[in-house]
N, C-alpha and C positions, 0 to 999 in steps of 0.2 A: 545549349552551349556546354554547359556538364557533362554529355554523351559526347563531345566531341573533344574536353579534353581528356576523357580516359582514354580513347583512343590515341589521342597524341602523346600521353604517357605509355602507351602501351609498345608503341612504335620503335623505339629504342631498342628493347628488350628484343622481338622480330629481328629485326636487323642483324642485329650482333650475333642472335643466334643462330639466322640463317646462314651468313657468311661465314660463323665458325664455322656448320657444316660441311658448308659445301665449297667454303675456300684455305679451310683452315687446318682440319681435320686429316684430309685428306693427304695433304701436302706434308703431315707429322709423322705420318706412319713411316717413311723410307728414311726420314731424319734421324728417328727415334732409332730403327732397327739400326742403323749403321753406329750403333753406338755400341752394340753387339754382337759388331763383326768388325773390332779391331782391324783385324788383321786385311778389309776391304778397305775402309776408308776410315782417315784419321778420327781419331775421338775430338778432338780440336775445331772442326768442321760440323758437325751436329748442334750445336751451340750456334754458329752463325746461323746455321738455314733455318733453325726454329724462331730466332729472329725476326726476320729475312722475313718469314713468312706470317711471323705476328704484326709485324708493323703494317704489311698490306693488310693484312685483313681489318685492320684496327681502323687505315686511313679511308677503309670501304666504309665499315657499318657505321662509325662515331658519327660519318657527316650526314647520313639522315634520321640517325634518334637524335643528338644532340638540337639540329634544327625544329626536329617534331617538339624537344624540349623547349625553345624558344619559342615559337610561336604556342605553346600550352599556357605560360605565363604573360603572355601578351592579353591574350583573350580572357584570363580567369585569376581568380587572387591567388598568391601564393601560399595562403590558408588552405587551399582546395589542392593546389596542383601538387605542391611537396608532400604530403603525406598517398595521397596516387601512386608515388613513387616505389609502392609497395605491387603493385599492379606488374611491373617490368620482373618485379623476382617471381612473381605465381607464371608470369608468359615463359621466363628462362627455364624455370623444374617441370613445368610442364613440355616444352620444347625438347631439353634436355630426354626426357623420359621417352619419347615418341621416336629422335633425331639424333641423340648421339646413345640410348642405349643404357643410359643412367638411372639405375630403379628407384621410383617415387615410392618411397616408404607409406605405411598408414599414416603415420603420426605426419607426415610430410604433407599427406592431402589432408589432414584435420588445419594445418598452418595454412594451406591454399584457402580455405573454407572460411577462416575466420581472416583472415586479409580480404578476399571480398567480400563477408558480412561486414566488415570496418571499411572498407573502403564505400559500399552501397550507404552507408549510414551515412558516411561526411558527404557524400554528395548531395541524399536528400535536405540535408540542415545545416550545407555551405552558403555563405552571403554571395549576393551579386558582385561583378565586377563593377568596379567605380569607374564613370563616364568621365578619361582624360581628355581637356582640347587642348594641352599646349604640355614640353616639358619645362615651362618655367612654374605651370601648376605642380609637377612630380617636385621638383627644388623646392619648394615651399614646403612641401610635406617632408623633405631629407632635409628641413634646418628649422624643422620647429624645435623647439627646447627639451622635449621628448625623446625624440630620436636621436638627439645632438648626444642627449647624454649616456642614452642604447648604444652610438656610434664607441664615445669614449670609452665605454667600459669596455665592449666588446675589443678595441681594439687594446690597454691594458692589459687585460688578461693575456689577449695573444702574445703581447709582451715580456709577460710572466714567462709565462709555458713555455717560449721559445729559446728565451735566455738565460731564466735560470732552472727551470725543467725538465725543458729535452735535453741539456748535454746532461745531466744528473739521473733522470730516472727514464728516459725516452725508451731503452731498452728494457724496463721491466714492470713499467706501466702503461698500459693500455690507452687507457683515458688522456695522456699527455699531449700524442699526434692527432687522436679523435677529437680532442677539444679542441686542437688548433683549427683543424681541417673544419668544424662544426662551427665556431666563430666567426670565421674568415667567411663560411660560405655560406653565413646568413646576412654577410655585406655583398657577397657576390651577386645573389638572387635579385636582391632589392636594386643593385646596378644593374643588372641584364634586364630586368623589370623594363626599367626605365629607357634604356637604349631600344628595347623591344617595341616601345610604347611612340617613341619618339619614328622609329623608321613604319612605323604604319602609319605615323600622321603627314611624314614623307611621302608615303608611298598616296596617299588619300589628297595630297595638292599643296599641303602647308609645311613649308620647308624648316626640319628642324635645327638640320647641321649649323646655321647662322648665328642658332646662341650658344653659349660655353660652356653652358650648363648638361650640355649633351656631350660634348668633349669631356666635361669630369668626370662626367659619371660611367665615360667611356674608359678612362687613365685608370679610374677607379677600380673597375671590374676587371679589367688585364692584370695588374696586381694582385690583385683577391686571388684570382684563379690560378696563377702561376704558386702563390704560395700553398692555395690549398691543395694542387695536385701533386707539389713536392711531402709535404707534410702525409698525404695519402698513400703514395706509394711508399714512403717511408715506412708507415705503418702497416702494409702490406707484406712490407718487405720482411719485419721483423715479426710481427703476430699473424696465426692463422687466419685466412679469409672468413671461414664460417663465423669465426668469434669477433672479428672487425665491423664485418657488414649489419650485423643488426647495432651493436652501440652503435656505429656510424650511422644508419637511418634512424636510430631516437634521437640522438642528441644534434645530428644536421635539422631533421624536421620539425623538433622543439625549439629551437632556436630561428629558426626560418619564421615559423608561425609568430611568436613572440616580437620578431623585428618587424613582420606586414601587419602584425594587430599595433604598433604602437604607429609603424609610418606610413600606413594608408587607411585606418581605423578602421581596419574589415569588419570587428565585429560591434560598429555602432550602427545600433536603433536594432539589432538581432534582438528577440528575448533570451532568459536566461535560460530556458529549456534546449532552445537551440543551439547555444554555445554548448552546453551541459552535454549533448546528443553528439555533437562534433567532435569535444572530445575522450568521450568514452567511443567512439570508434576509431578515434588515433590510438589510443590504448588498445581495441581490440586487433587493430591492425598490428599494433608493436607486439603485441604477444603469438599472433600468426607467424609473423616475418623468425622472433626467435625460435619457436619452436620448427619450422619448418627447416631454419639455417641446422640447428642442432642433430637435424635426422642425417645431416650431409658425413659424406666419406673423409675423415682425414686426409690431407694433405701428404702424399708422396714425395719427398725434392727429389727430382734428378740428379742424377751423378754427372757434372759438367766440365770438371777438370782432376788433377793430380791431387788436389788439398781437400776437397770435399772429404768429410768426416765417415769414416766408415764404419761397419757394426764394429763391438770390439770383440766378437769372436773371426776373425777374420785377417787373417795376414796377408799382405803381399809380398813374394819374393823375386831375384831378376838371376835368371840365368847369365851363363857367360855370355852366350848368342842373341843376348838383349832382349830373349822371350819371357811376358808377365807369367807366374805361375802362380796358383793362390789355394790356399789351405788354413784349414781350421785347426782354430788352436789345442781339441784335441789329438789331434794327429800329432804323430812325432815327427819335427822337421827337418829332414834332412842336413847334413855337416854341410852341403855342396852350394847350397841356397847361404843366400846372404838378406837377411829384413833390412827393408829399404822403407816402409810406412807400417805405423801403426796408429790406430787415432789416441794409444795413451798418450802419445809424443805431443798430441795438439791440445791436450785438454790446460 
């Protein structure tokens, strides 16, 4: 059962990357270029189509990892399966490397290396899946006094962080949106857990939908997930990806583990070796995943409109004939030209 759900962790990462190739990539390159050739097609229009074009590809690959991710958690703890999650970044840089041409550094394959020695370790001295027959057994385990009070804090803090955190330091702490998003989506997992749980026993002859407790925990999860994919791209949006994605996989996976060890007690009757073993390869996975993120190329922004920030050695000017013409500021400029942007104007 172990072999099968790395594989269904694995599937995600496939997907996404194969679609980026060969639906994504391709369709970039004529976007991209008409960005530098004004004078063919508007600059205004390159921003749509790259769009245009990531939302198809997004609506391709999300819906067979994200499913391969549901049924992973159905069938295995979430002690097992969130820390796996390191699995889909060694299939991407190795994808990456082979498919779009992106060179996998040394130090990149030492981070590949030790995510599968940590990943091989949690598998050998992961606990079984616990034998559900009903979700009013999963209810019982989300309202023991344990969990109840896992639930409370976790949701306080997000509290915290939300309202009096993110509008104060959202923009210049890291940890702010990661913690939201890390909070939130260790009540998400434990919901999808259970919705997962419930539509196999559906699906197996015993009808869940008829108690409420599948509808909550159904309310439940659609919230969870809407706020942590806001708080996610937020945090995207504003910190670099290389520097996001590993604090985001420690502190989502440490949290995840900590809410299925209190609310489905994954790790009772384990000895303490075997907990011990589990998690010194969550650790060795966590130092894989950074160091491998760390080998990655900085981030480039696109130039997308009129106000994007430009070098500051670098002028723009506008002829009378409405043509851009552009020169460095050691060059002497012309009486004829008139400056129309500089980025000191926007600092």
């Amino acid at each position: 059962m172990h072999v099968y759900t790395c594989i269904y962790r694995c599937t995600p990462a496939i997907s996404r990357a194969l679609f980026w190739r060969w639906s994504l990539a391709p369709s970039l390159a004529p976007a991209l270029s008409s960005r530098k050739r004004v004078s063919e097609r508007p600059v205004s229009t390159a921003p749509v189509l790259v769009l245009v074009d990531m939302a198809t590809c997004w609506s391709r690959s999300v819906i067979i990892g994200e499913i391969s991710n549901f049924v992973a958690y159905i069938y295995a703890p979430a002690v097992l399966v969130t820390p796996l999650g390191a699995l889909s970044i060694i299939v991407s840089a190795v994808l990456a490397h082979f498919m779009l041409k992106e060179k996998l550094q040394k130090m990149g394959m030492l981070g590949c290396l030790l995510c599968i020695v940590g990943s091989t370790i949690i598998v050998l001295h992961a606990p079984e899946e616990r034998s559900i027959s009903s979700v009013e057994e999963i209810w019982e385990f989300a309202t023991q006094p344990a969990f109840l009070l896992y639930t409370a804090s976790a949701i306080a803090t997000a509290l915290v962080l939300i309202l009096y955190c993110a509008p104060r330091y959202g923009q210049t702490n890291i940890v702010v949106y990661i913690g939201i998003c890390s909070v939130i989506g260790s009540l998400t997992v434990m919901s999808i857990k259970a919705i997962g749980i419930a539509i196999k026993l559906t699906l197996e002859g015993t009808n869940q939908a008829k108690y409420f407790q599948t509808w909550i925990f159904a309310m439940v999860a659609i919230t969870c997930i809407i706020i942590q994919l806001n708080y996610l791209n937020m945090a995207l949006d504003t910190f670099n990806t290389a520097i996001v994605s590993p604090i985001y996989y420690a502190l989502f996976t440490s949290f995840t583990i900590l809410a299925s060890a209190i609310m489905f007690k994954d790790y009772s009757g384990q000895s303490a070796s075997s907990i011990a073993s589990e998690l010194c390869g969550f650790i060795t996975v966590l130092s894989g995943t950074a160091v491998l993120h760390s080998t990655r190329d900085p981030e480039t922004p696109l130039i997308t409109d009129l106000y994007t920030p430009l070098s500051p050695k670098v002028s723009w000017y506008i002829q009378g004939n409405g043509e851009l013409w552009k020169q460095k500021d050691e060059d002497e400029s012309s009486p004829s030209f008139i400056t129309i942007l500089r980025q000191d104007y926007f600092k």
